[in-house]
DRENSETI-432034 format. One line per 3 residues: their letters; for each residue x, y, z of N, C-alpha, C, CB. Coordinates in Angstrom, 3 decimals. Glycine has a CB too. Example, Ala and Ser with C-alpha at 12.3 -4.5 7.8 and 13.67 -1.06 7.14 Angstrom:
# residues 2
as) 13.190/-5.690/7.800/12.300/-4.500/7.800/13.200/-3.300/7.800/11.308/-4.473/9.046 | 12.850/-2.250/7.080/13.670/-1.060/7.140/12.900/0.030/7.870/14.084/-0.598/5.725
//
This chain:
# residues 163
xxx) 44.629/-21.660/19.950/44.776/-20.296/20.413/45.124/-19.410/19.220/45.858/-20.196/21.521 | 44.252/-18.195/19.668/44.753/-17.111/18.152/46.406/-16.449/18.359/43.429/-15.333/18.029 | 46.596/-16.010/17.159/47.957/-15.306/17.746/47.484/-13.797/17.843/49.461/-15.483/16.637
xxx) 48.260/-12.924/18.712/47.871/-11.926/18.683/47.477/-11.180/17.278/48.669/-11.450/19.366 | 46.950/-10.197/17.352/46.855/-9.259/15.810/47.707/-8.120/15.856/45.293/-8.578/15.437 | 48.196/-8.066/14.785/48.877/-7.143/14.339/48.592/-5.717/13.965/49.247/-7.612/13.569
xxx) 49.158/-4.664/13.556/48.501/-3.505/13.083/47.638/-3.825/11.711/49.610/-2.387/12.849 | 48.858/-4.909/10.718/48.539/-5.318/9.935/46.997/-5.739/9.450/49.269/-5.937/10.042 | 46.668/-6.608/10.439/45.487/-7.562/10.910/43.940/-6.785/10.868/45.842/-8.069/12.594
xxx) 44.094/-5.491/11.533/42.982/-4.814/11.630/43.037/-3.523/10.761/42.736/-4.567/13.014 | 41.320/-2.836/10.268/41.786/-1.780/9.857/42.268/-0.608/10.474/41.130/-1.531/9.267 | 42.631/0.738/10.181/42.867/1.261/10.513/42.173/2.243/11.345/43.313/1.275/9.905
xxx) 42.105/3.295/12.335/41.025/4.027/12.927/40.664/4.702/12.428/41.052/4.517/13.803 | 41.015/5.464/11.498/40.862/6.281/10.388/40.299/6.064/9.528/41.629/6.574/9.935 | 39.668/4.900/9.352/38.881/4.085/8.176/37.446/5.057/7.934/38.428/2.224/8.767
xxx) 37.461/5.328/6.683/36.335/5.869/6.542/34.713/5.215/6.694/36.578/6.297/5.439 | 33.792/6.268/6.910/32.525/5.057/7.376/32.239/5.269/6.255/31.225/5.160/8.607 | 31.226/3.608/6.098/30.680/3.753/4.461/29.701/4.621/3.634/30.141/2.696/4.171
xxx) 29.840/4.718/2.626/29.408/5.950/1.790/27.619/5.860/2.215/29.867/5.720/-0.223 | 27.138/7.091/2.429/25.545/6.898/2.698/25.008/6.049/1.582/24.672/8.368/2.727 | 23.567/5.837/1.850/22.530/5.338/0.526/21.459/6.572/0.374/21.524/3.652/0.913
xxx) 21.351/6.648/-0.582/20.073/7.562/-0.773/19.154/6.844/-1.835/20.489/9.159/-1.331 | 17.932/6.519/-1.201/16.925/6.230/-2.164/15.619/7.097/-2.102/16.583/4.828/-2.016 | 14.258/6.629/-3.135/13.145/7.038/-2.786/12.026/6.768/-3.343/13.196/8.005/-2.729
xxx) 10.608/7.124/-3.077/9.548/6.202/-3.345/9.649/6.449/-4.564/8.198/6.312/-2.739 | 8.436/5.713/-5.382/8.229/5.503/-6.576/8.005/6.642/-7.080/7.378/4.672/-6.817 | 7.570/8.270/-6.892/6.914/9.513/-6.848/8.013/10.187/-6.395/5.635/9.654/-6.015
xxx) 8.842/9.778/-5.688/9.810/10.793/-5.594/9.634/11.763/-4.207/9.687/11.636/-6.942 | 8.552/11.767/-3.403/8.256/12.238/-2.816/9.078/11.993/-0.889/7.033/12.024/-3.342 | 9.027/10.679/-0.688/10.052/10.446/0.123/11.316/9.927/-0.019/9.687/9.912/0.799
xxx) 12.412/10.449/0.381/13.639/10.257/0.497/14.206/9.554/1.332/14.076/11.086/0.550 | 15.157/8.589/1.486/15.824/7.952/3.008/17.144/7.986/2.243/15.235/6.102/3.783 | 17.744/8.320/3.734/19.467/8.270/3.368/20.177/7.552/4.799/20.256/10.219/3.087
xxx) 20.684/6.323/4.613/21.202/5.383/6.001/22.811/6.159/5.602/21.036/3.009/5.890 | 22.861/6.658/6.562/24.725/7.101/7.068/25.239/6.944/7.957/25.230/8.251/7.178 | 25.113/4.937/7.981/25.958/4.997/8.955/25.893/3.368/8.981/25.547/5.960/10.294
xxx) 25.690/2.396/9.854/25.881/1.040/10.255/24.213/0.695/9.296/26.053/0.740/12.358 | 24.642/-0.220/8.256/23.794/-1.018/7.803/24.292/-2.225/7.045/23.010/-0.312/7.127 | 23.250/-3.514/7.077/23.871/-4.562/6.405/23.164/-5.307/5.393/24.278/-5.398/7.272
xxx) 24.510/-4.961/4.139/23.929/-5.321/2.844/23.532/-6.672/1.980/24.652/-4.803/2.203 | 23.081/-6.365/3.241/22.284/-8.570/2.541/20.892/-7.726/2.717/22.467/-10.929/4.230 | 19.992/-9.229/2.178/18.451/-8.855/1.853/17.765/-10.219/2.800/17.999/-8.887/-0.218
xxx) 17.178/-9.800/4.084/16.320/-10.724/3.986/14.995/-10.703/3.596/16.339/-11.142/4.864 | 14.324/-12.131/3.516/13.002/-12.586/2.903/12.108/-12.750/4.172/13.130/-14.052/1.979 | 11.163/-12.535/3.975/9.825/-13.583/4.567/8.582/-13.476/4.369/9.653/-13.654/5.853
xxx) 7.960/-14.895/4.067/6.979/-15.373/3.516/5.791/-15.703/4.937/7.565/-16.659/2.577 | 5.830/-14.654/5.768/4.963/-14.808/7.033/3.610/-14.320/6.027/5.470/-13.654/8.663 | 2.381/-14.965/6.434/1.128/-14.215/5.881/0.815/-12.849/5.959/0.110/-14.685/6.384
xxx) 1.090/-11.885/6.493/1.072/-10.432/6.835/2.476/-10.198/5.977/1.076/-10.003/8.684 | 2.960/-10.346/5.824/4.151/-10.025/4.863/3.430/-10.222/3.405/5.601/-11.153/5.107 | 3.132/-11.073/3.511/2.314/-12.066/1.970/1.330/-10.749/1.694/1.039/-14.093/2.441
xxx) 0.485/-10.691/2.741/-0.959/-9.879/2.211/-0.142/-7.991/1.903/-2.660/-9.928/4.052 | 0.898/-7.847/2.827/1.434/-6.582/2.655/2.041/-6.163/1.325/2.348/-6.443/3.594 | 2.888/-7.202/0.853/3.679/-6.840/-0.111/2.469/-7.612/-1.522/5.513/-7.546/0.205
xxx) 1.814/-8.150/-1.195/1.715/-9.318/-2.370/2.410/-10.390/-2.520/1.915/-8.919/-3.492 | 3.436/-11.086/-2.042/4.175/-12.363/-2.100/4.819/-12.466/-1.161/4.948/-12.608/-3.076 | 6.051/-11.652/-1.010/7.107/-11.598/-0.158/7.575/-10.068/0.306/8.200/-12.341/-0.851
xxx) 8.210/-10.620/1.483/8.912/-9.328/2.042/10.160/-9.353/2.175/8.528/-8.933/3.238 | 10.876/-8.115/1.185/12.233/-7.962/1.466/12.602/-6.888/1.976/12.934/-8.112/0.534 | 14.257/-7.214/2.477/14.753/-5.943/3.641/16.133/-6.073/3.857/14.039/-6.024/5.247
xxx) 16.753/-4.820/4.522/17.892/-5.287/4.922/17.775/-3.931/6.195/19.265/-5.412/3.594 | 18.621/-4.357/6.814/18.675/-3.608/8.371/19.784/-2.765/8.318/18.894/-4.645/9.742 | 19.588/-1.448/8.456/19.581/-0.382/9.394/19.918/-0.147/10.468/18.857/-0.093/9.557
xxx) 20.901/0.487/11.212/20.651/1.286/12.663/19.583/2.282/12.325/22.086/2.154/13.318 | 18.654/2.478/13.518/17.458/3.835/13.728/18.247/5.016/13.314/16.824/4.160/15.518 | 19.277/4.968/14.571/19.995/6.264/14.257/20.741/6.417/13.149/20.809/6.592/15.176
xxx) 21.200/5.925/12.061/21.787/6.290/10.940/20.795/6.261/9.980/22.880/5.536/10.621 | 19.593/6.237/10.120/18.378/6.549/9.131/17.772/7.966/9.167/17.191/5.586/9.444 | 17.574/9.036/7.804/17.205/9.825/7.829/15.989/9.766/6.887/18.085/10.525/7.781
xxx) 14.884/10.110/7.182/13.972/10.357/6.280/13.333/11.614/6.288/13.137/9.477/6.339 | 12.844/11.971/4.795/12.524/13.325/4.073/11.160/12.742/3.314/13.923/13.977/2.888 | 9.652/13.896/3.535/8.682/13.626/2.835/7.739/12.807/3.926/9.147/12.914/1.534
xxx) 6.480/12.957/3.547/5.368/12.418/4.217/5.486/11.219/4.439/4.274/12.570/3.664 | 5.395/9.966/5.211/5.080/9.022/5.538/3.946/8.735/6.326/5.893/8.712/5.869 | 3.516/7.191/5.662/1.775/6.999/6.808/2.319/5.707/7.415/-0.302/6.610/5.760
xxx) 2.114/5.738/8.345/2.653/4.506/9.618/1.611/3.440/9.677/2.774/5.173/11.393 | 1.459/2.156/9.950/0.471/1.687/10.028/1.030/0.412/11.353/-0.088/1.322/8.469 | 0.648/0.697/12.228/0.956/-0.293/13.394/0.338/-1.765/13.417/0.477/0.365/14.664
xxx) 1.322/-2.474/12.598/0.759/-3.778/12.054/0.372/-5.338/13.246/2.049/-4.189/10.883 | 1.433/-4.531/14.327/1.414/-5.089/15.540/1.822/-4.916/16.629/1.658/-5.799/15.511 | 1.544/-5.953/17.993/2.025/-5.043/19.119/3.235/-4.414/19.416/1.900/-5.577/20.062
xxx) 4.463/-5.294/18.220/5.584/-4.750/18.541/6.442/-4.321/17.334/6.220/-5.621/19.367 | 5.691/-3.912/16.158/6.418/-3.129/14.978/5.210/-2.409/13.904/7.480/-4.359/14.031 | 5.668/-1.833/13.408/5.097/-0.802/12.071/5.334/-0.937/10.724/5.559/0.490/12.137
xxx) 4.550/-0.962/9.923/4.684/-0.888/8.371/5.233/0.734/7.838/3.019/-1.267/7.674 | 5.325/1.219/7.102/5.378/2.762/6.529/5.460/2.579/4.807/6.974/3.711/7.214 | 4.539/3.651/4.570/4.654/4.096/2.871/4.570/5.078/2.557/3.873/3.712/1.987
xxx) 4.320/6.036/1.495/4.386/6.896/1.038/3.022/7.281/1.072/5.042/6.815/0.061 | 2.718/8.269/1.628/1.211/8.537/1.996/0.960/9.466/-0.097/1.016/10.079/4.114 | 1.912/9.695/-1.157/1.221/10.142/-1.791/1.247/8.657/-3.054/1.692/11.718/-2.059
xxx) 1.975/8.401/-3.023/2.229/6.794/-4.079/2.065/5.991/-3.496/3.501/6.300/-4.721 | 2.171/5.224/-2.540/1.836/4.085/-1.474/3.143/3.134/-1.837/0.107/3.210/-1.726 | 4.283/3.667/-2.043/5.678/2.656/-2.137/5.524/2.401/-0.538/7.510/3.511/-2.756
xxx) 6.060/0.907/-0.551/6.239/0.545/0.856/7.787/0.764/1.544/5.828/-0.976/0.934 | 7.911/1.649/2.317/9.178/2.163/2.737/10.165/1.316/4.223/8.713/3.769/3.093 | 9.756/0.795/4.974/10.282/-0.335/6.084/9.216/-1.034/6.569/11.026/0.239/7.369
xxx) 9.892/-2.018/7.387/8.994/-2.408/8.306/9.825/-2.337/9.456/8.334/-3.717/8.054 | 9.328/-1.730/10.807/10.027/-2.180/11.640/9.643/-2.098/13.359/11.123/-1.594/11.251 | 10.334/-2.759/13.996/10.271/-3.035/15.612/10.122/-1.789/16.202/11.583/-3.747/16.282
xxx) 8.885/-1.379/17.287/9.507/-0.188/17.953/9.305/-0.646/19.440/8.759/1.355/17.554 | 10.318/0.501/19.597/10.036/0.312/21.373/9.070/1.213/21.651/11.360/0.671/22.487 | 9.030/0.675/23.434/7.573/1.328/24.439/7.327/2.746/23.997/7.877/1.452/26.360
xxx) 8.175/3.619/23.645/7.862/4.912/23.486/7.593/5.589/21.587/9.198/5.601/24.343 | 7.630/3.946/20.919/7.193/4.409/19.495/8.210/4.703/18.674/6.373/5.567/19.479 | 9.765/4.738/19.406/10.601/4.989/18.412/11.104/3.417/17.998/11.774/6.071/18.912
xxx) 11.790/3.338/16.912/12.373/2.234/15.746/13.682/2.044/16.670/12.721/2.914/13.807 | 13.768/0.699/16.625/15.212/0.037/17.176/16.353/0.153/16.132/15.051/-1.648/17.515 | 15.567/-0.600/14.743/16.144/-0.666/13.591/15.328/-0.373/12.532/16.674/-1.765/13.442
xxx) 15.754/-0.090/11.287/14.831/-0.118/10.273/14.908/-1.129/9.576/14.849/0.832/9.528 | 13.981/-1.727/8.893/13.559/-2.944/7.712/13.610/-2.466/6.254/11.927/-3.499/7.910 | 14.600/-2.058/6.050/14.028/-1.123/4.585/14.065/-2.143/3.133/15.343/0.476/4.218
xxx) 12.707/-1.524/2.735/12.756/-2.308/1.266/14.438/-1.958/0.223/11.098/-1.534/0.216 | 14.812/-3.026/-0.056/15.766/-2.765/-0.930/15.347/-1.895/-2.289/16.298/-4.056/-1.239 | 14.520/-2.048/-2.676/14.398/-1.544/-3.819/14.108/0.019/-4.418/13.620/-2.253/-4.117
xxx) 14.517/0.418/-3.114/13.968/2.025/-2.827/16.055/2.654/-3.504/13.266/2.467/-0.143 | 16.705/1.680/-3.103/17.691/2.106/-2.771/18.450/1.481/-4.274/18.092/1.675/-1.221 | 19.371/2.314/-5.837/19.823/2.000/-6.771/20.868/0.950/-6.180/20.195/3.115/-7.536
xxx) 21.602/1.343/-4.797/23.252/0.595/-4.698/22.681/-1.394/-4.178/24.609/1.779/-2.761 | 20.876/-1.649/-3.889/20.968/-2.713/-3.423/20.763/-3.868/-4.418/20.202/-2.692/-2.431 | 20.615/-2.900/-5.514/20.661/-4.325/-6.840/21.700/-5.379/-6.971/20.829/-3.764/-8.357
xxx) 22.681/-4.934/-5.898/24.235/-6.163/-6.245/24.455/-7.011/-5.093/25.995/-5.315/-6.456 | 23.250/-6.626/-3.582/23.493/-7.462/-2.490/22.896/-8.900/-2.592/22.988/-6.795/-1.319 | 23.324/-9.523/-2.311/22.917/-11.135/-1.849/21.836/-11.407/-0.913/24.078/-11.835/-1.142
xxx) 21.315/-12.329/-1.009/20.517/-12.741/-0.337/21.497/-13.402/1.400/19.693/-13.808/-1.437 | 20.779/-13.062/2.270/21.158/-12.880/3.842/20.439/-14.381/3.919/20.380/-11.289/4.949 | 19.184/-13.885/4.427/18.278/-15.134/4.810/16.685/-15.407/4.642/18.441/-15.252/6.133
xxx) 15.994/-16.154/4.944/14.570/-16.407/4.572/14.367/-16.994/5.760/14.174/-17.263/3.260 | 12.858/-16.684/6.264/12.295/-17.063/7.136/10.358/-17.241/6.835/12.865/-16.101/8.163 | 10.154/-18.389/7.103/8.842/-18.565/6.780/8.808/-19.165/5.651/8.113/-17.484/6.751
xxx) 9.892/-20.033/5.364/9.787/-20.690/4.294/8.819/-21.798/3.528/10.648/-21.022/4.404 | 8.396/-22.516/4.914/7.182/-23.293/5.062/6.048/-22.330/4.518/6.943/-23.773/6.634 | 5.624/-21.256/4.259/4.732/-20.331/4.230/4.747/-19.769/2.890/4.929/-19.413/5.239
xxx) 5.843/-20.045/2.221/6.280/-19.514/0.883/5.189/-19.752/-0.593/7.761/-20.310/0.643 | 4.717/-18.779/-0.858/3.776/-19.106/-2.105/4.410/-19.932/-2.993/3.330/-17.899/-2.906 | 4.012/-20.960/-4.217/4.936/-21.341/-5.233/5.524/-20.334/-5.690/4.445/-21.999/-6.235
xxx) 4.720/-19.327/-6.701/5.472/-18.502/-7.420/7.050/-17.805/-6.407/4.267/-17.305/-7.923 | 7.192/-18.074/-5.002/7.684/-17.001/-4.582/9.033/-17.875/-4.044/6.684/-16.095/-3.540 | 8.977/-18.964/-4.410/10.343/-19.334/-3.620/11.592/-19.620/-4.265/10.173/-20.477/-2.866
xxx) 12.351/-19.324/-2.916/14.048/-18.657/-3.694/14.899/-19.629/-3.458/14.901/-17.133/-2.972 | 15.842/-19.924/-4.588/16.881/-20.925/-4.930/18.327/-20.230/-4.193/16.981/-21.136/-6.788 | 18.872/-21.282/-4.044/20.407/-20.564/-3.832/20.801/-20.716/-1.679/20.146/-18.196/-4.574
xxx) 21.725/-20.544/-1.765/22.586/-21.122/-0.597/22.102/-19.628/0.557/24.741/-21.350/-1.145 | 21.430/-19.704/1.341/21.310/-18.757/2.559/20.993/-19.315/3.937/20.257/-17.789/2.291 | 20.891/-19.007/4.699/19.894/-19.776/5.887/18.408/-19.232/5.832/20.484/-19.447/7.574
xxx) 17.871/-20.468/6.161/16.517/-20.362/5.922/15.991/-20.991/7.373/16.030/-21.178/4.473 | 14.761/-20.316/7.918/14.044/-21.006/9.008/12.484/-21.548/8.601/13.973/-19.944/10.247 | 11.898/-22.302/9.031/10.500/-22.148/8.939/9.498/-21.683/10.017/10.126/-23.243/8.592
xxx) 8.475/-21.772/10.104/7.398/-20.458/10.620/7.995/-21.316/12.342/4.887/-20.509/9.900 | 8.200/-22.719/12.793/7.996/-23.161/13.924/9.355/-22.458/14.501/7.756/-24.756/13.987 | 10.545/-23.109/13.724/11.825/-22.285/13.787/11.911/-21.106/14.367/12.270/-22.025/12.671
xxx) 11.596/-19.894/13.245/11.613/-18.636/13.766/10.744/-17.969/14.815/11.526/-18.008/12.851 | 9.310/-18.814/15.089/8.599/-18.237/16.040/9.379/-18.861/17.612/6.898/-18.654/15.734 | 10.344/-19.884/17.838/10.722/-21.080/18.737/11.608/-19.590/19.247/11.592/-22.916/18.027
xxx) 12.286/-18.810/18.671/13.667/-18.133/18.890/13.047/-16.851/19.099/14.867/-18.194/17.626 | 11.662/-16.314/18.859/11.002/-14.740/18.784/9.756/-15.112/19.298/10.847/-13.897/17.178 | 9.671/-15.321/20.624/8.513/-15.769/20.962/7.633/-14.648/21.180/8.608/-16.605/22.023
xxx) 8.125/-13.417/21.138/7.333/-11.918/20.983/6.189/-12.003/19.752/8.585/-10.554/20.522 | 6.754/-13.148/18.920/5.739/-12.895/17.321/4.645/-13.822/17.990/6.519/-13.664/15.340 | 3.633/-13.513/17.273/2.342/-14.022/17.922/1.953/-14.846/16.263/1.015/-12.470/18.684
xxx) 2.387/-15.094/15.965/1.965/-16.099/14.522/1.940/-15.576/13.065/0.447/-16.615/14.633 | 1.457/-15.760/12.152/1.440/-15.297/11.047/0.171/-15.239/10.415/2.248/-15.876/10.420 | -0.796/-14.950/11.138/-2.421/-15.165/10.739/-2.525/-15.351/9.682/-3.378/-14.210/10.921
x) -2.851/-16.768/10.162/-3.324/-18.119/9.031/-4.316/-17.627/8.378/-3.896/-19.627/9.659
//
């Protein structure tokens, strides 16, 4: 049994929320600023549509919808029945990937880390599609990792990784 918590124990209510991020494409042209609930790990995956999207791999870290602001043109590309790619319609930086619901809006965002200066110091979260992983592309070091049977067993919404 826990013991109760103390004032000590938790923070305070007053705790400030964490400092926004502001990043942007390669051109400068779109801006995103998350102010509000996001988590600073990076995941991977080596699904084939990830592969053909990025060139190797896909990285990300998640977002609330609502604490995402974006500034500047974006081109959407509905990669499937149940999420979207986005880039920079004037440089073609790849800006999220992510889930939407029935009416087209984002649950969460997928955002590339690399848009953003503060994600050069986060850790790696997790990998999925590891079975799927090019040589050049696979990552060393302690995370959880699934493979393609794994992660499709738990998201049976994904319809495969066209082989």
């Amino acid at each position: 049994m826990q013991a109760p918590s103390t004032a000590s124990d938790t923070a305070p209510a007053t705790t400030p929320p964490p400092a926004a991020l502001t990043g942007h494409c390669l051109c400068g042209a779109v801006s995103i600023t998350v102010a509000g609930e996001h988590d600073p790990r990076v995941g991977a995956c080596h699904c084939r549509m990830c592969q053909r999207w990025s060139g190797g791999l896909f990285l990300c870290f998640n977002a609330d919808a609502c604490a995402v602001t974006v500034t500047g043109e974006v081109t959407r590309y509905r990669s499937s029945s149940f999420a979207e790619r986005a880039f920079c319609a004037r440089c073609g930086s790849h800006l999220w990937f992510n889930d939407v619901e029935e009416g087209g809006q984002p649950r969460t965002y997928e955002l590339m880390p690399g848009l953003f200066d503060a994600a050069r110091a986060w850790p790696l979260r997790s990998e999925i599609y590891v079975d799927r992983a090019m040589a050049c592309a696979r990552l060393a070091g302690e995370h959880r990792r699934k493979t393609r049977a794994e992660y499709e067993a738990g998201n049976p919404f994904v319809a495969g990784d066209l082989d």
